[in-house]
C-alpha positions as CSV (number, residue, x, y, z in Angstrom):
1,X,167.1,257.5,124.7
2,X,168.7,260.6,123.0
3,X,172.1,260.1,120.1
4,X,172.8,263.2,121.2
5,X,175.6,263.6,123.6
6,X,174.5,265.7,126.9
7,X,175.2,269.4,126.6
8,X,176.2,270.9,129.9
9,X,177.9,273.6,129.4
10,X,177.4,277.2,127.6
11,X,178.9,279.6,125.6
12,X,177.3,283.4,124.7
13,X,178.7,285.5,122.0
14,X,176.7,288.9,120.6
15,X,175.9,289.3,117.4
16,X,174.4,292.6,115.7
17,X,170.7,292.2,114.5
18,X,171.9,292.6,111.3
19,X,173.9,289.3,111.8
20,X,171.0,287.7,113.7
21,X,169.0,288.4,110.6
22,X,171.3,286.4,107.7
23,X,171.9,283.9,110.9
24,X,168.8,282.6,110.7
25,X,167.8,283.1,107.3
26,X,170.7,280.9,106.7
27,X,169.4,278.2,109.2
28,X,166.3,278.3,107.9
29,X,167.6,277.8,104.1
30,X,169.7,275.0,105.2
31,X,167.6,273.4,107.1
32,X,169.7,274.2,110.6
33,X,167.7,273.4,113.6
34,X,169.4,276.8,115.2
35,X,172.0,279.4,115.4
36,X,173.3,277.1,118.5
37,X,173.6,274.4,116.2
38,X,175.2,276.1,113.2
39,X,177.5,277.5,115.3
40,X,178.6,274.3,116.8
41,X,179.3,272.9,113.2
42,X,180.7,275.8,112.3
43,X,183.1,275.5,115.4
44,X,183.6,271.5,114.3
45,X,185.2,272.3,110.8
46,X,187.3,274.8,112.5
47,X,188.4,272.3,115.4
48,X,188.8,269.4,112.5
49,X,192.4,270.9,111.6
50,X,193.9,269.4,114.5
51,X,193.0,266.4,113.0
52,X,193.6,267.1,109.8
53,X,191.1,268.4,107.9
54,X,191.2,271.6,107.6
55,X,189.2,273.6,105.2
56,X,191.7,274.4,103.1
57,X,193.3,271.3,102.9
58,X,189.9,269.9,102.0
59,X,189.5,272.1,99.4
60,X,193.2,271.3,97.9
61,X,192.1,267.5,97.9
62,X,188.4,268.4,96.3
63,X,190.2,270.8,93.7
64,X,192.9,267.4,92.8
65,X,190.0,265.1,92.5
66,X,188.2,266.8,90.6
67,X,191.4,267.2,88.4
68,X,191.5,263.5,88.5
69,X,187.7,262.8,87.8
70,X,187.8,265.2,84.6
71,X,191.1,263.5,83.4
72,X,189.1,259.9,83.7
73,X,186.5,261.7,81.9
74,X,188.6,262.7,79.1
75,X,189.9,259.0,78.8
76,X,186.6,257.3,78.8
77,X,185.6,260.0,76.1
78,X,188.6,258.9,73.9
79,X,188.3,255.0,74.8
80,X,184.7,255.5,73.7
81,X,185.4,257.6,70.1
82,X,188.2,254.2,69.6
83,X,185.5,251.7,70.2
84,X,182.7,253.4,67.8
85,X,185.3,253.6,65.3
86,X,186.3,250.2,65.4
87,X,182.3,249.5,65.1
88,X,182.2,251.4,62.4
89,X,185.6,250.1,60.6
90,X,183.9,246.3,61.2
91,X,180.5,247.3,59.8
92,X,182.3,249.0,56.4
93,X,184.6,245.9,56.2
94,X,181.1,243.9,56.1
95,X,179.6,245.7,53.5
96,X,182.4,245.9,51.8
């Protein structure tokens, strides 16, 4: 039993050899089965806006998080300088 849904129809578009080439070079390096199939997914993101997601507003909510995630990272950084120094103020007051 195939996951994949059953493919009837087909559509042809030309491409230069040039484009053929750096196609499947690109298939290749990512591990794409085929040009058929990179084209497809290629066709998917572009499709995906009616629903959406569009690539740029992917990219806007990728861009804010990672906005967010280096903020967070900023505050754990300075929650974690407060805790050593309060180590550090505890272990002088010890000595002392």
């Amino acid at each position: 039993m195939s996951l994949t849904p059953s493919r009837t129809k087909v559509v042809y578009f030309r491409v230069s050899e040039a484009e053929f080439e750096r196609y499947m070079a690109f298939c290749r390096s990512q591990g794409v089965r085929s040009i058929s199939d990179l084209a497809r997914s290629g066709l998917e993101i572009l499709v995906a806006e009616e629903r959406g997601y569009t690539l740029n507003g992917l990219t806007e909510r990728v861009t804010a998080l990672s906005g967010l995630i280096a903020g967070l990272s900023g505050t754990i950084q300075g929650l974690t300088e407060i805790v050593s120094n309060k180590k550090l103020d505890a272990s002088l007051e010890k000595g002392a």
